[in-house]
Each structure stands twice: as C-alpha cells, then as structure tokens.
DSSP file (Angstrom, degrees, kcal/mol; ACC not computed):
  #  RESIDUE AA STRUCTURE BP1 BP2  ACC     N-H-->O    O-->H-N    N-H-->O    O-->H-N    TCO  KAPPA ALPHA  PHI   PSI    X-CA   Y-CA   Z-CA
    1    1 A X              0   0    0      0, 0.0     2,-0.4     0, 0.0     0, 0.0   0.000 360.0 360.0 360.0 121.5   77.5  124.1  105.4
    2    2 A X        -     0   0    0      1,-0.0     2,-0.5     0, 0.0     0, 0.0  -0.760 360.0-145.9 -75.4 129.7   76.3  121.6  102.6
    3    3 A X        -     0   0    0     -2,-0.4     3,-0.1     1,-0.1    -1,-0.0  -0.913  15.1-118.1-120.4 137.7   76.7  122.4   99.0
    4    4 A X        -     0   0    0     -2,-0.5     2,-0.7     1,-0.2    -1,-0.1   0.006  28.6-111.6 -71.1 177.1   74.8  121.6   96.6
    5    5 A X        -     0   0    0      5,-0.0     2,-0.3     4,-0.0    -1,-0.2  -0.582  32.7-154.1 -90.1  74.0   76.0  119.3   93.7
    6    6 A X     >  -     0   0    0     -2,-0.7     4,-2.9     1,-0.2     3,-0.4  -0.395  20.1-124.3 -70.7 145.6   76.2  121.3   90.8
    7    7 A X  T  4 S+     0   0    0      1,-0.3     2,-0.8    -2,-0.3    -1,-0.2   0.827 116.1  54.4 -62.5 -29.7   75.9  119.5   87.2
    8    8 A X  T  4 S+     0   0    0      1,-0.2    -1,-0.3     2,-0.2    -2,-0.1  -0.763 110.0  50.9-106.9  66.3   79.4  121.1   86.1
    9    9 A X  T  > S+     0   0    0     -2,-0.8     4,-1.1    -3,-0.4    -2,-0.3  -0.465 107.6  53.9-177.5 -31.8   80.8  119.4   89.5
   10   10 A X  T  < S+     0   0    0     -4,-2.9    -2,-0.2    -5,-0.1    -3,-0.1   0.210 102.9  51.5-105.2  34.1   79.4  116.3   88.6
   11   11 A X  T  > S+     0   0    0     -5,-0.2     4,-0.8     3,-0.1    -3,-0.2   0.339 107.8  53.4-122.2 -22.2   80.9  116.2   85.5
   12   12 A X  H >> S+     0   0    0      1,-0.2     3,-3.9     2,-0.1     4,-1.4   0.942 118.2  38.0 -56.7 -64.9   84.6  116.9   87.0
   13   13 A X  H 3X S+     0   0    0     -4,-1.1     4,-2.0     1,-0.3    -1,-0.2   0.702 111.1  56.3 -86.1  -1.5   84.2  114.2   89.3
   14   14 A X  H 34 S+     0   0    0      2,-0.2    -1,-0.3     1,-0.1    -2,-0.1   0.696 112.8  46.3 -76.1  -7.7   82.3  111.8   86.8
   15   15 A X  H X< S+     0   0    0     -3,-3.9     3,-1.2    -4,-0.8     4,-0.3   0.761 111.0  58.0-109.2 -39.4   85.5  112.3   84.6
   16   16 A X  H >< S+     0   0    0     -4,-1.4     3,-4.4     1,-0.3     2,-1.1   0.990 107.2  49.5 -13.4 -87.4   87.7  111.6   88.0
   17   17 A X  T 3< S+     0   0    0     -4,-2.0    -1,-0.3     1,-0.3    -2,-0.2   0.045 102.4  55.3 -82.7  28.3   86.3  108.7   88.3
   18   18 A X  T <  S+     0   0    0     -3,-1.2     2,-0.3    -2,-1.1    -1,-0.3   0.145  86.6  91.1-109.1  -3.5   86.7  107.6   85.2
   19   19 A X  S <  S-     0   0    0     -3,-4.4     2,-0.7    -4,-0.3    52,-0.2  -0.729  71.7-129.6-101.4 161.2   90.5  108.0   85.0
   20   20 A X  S    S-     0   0    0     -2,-0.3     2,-0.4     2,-0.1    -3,-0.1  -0.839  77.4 -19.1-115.8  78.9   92.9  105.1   86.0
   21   21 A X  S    S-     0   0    0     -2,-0.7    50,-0.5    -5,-0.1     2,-0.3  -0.925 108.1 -13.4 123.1-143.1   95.1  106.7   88.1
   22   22 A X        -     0   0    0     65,-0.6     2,-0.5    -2,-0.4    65,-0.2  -0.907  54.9-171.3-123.6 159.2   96.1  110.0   88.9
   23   23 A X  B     -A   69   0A   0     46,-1.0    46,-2.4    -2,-0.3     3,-0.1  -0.901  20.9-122.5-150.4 123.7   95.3  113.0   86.7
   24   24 A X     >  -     0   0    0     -2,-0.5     4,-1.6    44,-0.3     3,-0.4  -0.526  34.3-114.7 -71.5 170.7   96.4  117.0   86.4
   25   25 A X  H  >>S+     0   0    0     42,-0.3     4,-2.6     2,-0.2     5,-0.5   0.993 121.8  54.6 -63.4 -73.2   93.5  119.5   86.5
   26   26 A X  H  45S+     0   0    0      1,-0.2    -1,-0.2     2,-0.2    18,-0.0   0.408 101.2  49.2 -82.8  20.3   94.6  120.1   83.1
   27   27 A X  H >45S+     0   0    0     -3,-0.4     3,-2.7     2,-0.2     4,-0.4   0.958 112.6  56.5 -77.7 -71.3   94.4  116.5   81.6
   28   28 A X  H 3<5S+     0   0    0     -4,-1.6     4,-0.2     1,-0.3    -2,-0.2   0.763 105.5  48.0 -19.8 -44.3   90.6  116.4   83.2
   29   29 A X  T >X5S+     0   0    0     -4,-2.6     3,-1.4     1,-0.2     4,-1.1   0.902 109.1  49.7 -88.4 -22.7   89.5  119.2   81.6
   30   30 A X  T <4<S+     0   0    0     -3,-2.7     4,-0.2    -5,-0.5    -2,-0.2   0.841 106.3  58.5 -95.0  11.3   90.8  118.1   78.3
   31   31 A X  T 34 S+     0   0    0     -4,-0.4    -1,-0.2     1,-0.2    -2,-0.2   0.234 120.9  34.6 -72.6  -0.8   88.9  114.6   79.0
   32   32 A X  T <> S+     0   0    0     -3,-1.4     4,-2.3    -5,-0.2     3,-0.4   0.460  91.9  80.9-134.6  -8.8   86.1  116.8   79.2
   33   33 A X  T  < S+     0   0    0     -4,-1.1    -2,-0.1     1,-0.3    -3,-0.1   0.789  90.6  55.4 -90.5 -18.9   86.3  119.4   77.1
   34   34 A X  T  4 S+     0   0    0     -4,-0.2    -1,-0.3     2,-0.2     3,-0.1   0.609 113.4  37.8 -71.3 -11.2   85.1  117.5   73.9
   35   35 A X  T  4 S+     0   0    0     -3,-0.4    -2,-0.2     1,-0.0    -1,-0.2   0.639 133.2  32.8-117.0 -31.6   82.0  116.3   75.1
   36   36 A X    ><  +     0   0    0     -4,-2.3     3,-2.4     1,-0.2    -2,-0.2  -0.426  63.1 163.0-145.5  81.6   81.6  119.5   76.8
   37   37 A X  T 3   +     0   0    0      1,-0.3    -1,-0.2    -3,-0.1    -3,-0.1   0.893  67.6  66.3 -65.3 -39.9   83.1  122.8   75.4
   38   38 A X  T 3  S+     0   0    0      2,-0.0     2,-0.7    -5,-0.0    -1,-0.3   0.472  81.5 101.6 -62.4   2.8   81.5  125.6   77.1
   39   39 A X    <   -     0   0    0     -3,-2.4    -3,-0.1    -7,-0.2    -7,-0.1  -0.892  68.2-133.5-105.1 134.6   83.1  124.7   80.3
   40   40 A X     >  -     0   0    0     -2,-0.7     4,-0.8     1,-0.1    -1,-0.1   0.353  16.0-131.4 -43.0 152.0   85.9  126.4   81.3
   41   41 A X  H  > S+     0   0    0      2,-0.1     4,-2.5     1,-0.1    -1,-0.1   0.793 114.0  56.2 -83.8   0.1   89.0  125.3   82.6
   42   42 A X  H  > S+     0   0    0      2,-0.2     4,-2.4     3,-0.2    -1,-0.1   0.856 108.8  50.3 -70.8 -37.4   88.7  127.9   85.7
   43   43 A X  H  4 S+     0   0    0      1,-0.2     4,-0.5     2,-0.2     5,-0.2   0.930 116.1  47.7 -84.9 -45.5   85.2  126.0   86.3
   44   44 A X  H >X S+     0   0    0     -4,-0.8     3,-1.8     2,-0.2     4,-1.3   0.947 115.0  37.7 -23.0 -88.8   87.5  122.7   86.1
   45   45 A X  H 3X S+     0   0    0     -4,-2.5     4,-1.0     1,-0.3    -2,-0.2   0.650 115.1  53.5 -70.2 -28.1   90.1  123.6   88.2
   46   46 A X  H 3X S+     0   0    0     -4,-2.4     4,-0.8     2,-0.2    -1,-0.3   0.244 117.5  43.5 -72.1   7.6   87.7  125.4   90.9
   47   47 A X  H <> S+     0   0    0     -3,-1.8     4,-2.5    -4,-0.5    -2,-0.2   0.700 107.4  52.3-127.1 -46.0   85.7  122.2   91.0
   48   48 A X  H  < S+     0   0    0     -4,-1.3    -2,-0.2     2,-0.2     9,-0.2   0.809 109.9  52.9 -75.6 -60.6   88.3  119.8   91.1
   49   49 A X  H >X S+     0   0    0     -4,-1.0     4,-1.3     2,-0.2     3,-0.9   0.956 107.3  56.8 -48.7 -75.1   89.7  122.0   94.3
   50   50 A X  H 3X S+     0   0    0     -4,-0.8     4,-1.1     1,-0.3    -2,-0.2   0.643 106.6  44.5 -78.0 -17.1   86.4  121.6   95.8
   51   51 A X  H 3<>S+     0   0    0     -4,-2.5     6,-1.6     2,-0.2     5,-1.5   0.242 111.6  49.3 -61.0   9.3   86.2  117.9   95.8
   52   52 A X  H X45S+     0   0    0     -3,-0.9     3,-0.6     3,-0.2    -2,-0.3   0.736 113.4  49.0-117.6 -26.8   89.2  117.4   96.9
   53   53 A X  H 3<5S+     0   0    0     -4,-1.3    -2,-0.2     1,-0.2    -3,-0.2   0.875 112.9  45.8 -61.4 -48.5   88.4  120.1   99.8
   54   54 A X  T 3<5S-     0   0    0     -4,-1.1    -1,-0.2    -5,-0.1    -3,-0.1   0.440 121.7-113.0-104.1  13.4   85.0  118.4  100.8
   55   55 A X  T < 5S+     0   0    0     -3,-0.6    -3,-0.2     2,-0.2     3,-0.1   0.916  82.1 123.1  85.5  40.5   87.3  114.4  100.6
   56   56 A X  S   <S+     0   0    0     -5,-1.5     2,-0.2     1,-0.3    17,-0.2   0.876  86.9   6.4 -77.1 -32.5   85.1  112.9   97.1
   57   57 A X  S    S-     0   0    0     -6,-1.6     2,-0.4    -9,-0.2    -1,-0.3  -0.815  82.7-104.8-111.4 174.3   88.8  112.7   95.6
   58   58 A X  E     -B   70   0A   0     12,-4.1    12,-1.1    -2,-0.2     2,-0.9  -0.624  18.0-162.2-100.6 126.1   92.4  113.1   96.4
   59   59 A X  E     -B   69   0A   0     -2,-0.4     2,-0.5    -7,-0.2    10,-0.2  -0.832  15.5-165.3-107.7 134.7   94.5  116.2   95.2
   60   60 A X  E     -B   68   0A   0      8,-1.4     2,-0.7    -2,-0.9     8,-0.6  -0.949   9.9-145.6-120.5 137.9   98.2  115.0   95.5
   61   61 A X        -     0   0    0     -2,-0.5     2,-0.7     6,-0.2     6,-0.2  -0.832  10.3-159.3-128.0 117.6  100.5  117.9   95.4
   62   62 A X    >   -     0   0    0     -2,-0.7     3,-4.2     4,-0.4    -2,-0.0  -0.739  22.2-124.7-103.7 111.1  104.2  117.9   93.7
   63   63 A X  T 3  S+     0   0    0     -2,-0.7     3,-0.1     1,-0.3    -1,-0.0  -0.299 100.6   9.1 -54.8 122.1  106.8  120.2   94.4
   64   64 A X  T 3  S+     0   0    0      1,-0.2     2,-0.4     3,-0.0    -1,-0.3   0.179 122.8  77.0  92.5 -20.3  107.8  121.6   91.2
   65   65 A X  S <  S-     0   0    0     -3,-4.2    -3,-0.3     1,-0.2    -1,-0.2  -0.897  84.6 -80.4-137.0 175.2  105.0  120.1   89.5
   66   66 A X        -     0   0    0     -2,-0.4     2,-0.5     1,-0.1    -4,-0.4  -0.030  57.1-108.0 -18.0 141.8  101.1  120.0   88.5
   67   67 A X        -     0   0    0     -6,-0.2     2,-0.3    -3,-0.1   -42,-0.3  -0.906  27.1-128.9-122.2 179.5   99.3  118.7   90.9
   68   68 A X  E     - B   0  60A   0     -8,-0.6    -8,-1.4    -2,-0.5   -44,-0.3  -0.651  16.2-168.3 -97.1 119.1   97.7  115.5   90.7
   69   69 A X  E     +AB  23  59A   0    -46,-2.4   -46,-1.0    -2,-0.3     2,-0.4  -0.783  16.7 158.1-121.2 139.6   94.2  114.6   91.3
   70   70 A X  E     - B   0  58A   0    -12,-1.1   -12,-4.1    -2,-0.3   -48,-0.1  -0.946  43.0-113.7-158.5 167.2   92.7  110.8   91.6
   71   71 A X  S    S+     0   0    0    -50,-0.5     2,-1.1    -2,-0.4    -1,-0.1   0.932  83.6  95.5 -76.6 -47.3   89.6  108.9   93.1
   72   72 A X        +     0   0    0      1,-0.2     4,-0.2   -15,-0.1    -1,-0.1  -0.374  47.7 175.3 -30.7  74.3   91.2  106.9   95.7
   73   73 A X        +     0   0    0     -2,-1.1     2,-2.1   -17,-0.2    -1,-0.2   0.667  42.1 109.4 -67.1 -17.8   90.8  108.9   99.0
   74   74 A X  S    S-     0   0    0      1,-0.1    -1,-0.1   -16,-0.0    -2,-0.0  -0.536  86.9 -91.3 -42.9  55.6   92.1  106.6  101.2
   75   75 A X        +     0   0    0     -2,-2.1    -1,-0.1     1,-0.1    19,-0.1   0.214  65.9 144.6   4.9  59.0   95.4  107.5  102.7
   76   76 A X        -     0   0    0     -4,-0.2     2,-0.4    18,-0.1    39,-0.3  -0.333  40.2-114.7-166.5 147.7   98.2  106.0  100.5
   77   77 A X        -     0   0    0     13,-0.3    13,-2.1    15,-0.3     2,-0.4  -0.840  27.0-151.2 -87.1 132.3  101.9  106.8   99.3
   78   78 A X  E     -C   89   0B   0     37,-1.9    39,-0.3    -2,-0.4     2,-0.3  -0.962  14.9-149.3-128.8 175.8  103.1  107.4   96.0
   79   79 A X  E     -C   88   0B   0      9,-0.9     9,-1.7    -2,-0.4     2,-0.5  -0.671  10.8-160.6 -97.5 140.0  105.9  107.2   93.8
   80   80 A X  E     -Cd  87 118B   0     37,-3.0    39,-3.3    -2,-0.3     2,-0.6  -0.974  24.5-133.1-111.1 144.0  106.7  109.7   90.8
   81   81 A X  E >>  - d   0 119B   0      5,-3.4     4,-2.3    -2,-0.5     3,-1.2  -0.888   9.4-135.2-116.4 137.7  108.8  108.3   88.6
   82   82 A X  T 34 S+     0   0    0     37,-5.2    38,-0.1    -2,-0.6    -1,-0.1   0.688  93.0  41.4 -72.1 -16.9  111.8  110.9   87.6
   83   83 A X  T 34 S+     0   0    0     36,-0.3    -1,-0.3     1,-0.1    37,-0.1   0.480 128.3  21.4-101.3   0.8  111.9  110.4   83.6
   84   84 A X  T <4 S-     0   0    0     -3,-1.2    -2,-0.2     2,-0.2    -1,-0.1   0.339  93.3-137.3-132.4 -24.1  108.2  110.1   82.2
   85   85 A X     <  +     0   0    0     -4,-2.3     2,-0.2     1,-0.2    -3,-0.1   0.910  48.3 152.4  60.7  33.7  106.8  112.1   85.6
   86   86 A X        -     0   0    0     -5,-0.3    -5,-3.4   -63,-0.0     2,-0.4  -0.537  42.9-135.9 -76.2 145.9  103.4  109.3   85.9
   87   87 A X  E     -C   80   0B   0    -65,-0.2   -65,-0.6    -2,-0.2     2,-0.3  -0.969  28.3-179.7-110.3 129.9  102.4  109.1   89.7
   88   88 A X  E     -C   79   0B   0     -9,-1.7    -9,-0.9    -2,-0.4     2,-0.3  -0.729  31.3-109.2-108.0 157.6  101.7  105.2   90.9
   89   89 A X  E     -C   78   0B   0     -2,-0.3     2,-0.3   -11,-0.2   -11,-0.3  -0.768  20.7-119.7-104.7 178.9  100.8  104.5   94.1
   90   90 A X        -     0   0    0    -13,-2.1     2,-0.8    -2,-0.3   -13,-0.3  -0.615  21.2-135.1-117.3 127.4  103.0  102.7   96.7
   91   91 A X        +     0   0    0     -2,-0.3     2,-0.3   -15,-0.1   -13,-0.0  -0.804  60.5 123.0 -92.0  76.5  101.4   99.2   98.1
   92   92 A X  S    S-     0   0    0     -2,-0.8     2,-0.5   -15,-0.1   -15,-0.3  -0.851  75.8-106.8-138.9-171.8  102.2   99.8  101.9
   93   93 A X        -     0   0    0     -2,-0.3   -17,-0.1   -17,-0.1    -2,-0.1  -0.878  48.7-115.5-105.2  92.3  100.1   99.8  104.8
   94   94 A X        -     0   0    0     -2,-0.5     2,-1.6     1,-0.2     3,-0.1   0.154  25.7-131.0 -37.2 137.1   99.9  104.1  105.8
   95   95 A X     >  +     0   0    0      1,-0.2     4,-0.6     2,-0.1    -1,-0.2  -0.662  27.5 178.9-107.4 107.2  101.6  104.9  109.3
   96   96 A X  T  4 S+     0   0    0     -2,-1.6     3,-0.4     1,-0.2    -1,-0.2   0.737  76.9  66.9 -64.5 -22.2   99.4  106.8  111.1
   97   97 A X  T >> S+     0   0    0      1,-0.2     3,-1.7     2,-0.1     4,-1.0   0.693  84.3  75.1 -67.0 -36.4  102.1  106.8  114.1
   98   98 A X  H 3> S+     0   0    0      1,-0.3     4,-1.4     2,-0.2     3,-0.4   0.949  93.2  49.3 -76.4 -28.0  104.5  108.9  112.0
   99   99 A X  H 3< S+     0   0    0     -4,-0.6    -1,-0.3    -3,-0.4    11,-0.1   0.324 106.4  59.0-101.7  36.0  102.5  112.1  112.6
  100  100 A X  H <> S+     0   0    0     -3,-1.7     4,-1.4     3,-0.1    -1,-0.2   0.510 110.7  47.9 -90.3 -38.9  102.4  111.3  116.6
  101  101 A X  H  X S+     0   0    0     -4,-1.0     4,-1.3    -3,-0.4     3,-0.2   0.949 112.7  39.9 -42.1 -71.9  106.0  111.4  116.2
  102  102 A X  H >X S+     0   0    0     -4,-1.4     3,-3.0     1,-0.2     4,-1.4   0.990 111.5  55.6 -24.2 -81.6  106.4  114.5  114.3
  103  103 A X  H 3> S+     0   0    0      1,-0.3     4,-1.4    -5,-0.2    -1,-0.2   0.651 114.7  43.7 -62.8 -21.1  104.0  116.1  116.2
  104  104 A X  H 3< S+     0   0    0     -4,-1.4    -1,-0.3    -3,-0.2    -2,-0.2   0.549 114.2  48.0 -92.3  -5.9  106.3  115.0  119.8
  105  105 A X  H << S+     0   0    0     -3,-3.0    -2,-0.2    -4,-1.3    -3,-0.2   0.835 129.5  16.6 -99.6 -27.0  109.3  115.7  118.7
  106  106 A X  H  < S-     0   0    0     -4,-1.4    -2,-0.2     2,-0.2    -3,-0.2   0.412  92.2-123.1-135.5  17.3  108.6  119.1  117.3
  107  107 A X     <  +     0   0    0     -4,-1.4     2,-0.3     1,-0.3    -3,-0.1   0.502  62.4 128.8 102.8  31.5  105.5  120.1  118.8
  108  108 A X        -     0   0    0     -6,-0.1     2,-0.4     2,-0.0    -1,-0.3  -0.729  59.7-113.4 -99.6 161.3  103.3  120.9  115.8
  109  109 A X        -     0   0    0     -2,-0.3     2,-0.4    -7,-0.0    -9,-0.1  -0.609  27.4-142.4-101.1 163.1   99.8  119.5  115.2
  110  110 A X        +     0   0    0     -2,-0.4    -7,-0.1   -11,-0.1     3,-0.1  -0.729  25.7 176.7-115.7  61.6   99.8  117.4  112.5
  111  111 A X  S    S-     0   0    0     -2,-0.4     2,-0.2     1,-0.2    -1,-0.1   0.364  71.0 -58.1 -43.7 -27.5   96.4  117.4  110.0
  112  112 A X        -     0   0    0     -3,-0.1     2,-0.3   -13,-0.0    -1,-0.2  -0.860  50.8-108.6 145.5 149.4   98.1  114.9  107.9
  113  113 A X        -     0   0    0     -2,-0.2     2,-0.9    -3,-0.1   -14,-0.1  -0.923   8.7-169.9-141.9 136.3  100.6  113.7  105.9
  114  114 A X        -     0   0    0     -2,-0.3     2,-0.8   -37,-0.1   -37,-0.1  -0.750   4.1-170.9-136.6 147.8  102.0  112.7  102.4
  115  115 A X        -     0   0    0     -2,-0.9   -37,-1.9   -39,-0.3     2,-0.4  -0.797   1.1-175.3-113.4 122.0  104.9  110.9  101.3
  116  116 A X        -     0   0    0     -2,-0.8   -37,-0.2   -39,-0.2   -36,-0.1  -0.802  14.3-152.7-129.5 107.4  105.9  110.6   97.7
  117  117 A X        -     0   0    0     -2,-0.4   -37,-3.0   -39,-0.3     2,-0.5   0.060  13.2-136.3 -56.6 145.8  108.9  108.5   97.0
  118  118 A X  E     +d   80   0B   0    -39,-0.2   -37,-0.2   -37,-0.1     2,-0.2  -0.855  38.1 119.5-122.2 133.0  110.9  109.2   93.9
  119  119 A X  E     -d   81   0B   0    -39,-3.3   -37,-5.2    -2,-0.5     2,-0.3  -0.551  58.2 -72.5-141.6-155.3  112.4  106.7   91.2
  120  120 A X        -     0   0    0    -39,-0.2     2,-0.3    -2,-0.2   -38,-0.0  -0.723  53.6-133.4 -93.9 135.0  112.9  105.1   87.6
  121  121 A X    >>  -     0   0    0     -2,-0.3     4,-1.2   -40,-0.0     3,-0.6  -0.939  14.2-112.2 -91.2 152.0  109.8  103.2   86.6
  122  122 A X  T 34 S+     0   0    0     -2,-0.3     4,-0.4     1,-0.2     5,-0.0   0.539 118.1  45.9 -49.9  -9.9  109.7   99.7   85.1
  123  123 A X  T 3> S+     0   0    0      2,-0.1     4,-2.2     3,-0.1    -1,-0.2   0.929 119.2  43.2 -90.4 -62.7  108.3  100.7   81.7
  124  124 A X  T <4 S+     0   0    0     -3,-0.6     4,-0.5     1,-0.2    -2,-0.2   0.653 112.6  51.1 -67.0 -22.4  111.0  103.8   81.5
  125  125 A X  T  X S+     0   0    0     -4,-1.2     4,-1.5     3,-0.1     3,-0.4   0.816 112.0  50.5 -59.2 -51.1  114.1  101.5   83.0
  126  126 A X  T  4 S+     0   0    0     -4,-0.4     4,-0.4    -5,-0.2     3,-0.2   0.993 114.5  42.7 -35.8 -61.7  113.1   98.9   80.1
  127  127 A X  T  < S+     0   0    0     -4,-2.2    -1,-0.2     1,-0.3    -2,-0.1   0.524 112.2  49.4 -77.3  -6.4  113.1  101.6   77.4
  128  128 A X  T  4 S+     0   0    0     -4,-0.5    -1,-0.3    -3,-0.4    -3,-0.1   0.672 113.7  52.8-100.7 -23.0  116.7  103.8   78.6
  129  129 A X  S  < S+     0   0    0     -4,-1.5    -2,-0.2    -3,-0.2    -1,-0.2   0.478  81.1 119.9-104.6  16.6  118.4  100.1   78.6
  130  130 A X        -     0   0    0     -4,-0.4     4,-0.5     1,-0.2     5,-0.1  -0.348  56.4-152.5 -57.7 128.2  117.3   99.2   74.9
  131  131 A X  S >> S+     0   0    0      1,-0.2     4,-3.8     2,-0.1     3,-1.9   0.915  95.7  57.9 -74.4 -34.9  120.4   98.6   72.9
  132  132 A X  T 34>S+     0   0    0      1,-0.2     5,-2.4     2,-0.2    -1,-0.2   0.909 103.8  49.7 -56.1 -41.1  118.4   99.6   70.1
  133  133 A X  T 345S+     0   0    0      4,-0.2    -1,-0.2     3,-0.2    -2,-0.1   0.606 105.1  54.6 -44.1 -37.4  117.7  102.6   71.5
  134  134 A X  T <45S+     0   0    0     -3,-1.9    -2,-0.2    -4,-0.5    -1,-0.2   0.831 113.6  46.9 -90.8 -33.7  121.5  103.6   72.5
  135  135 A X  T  <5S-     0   0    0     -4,-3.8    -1,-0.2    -5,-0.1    -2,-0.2   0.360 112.0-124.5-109.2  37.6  122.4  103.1   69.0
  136  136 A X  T   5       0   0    0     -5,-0.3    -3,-0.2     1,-0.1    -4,-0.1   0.714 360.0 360.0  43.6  38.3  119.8  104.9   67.8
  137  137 A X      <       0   0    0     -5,-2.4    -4,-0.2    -6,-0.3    -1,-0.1   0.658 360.0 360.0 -88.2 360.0  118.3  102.6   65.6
C-alpha cells in the first residue's frame, strides 16, 4: 500500500535532510518547531518512524539512549562516542556475510544488522587532556 506524502511528512524529512549527521526525534522537531509551531512533537516522532519504516532515512537505535535518525540509508556502522554521546559513522565497507553467519550458526533469519562501536572522540580526547582544563583554569 502507497502512502501519500503528507505536507507535515515532508517537512520531517526536509528538516532530515538538512541535518549533517545524525539527529534525535527530539532535536528535529525543535529544528522545526520555529518555523513551524502548530506541529506536534507526536506528529514528529510518528513521521520520523514512518520514514524510517518505508527506507527515505535511517533510524539508528541506542541501547540506553534516544534514538538517532539521519539521511544516509545505506548500510553503514557507527561509532558513539562515550563522553559527549554524538553518533559518527564508521568508514568500512558493510559485511553482508556476517548475517549468513549468524543466521548458520544459530539458525535465525537474519533481516539485518547494525553495529555501533563505542569510544572517546577526537574533539573530546583533545578537551579531557587540556592541562588548562585539569587545573581548572
């Protein structure tokens, strides 16, 4: 069943696709909510759901936290980094063999998969090894 394009579903994903990376529901709606106060955040977050349901964007979902929504659909890894909690993506090549694996070793079918690495990132590693920082000037 096709469904139509509703104007308050093309303003989630015109506001998607305007962000540089990856995004909670509830950063999107407040990129949006200035230009366009009568929409909800329920209209948001149910809109946001169903693009990411019918593939026009990517919902990445993080144990323990928000999850994260971005334009790139492609099949990709990312990283959260453990002190500021930005999602990057990962530059490798997705292994489509790892859920043939899975799926022979423990006999589940496989839909998909995603892997999000955890670390320090280079901006938040700079800023914890500032001397200035440590002696609190």
């Amino acid at each position: 069943m096709i469904r139509r394009q509703t104007i308050q579903c093309s303003i989630v994903l015109e506001a998607v696709n305007r962000t540089k990376g990856h995004s909670t529901a509830d950063e999107i709606y407040e990129m949006i909510h200035g230009d366009y106060p009568t929409l909800s955040r329920a209209t948001v977050y149910r809109n946001l759901n169903r693009l990411a349901d019918e593939g026009q964007i990517r919902k990445i979902t993080l144990p323990g936290g928000a999850d994260c929504f971005e334009k790139m659909c492609n099949p990709h890894y990312h990283i959260k980094c453990r002190s500021c909690g930005r999602i990057f993506d990962v530059d490798m090549p997705y292994m489509e063999n790892l859920q043939s694996r899975i799926r022979d070793c423990h006999g589940f079918e496989i839909l998909s998969h995603d892997i999000i690495f955890s670390g320090i990132c280079p901006e938040c590693r700079a800023s914890s090894s500032d001397p200035e920082k440590e002696n609190g000037t």
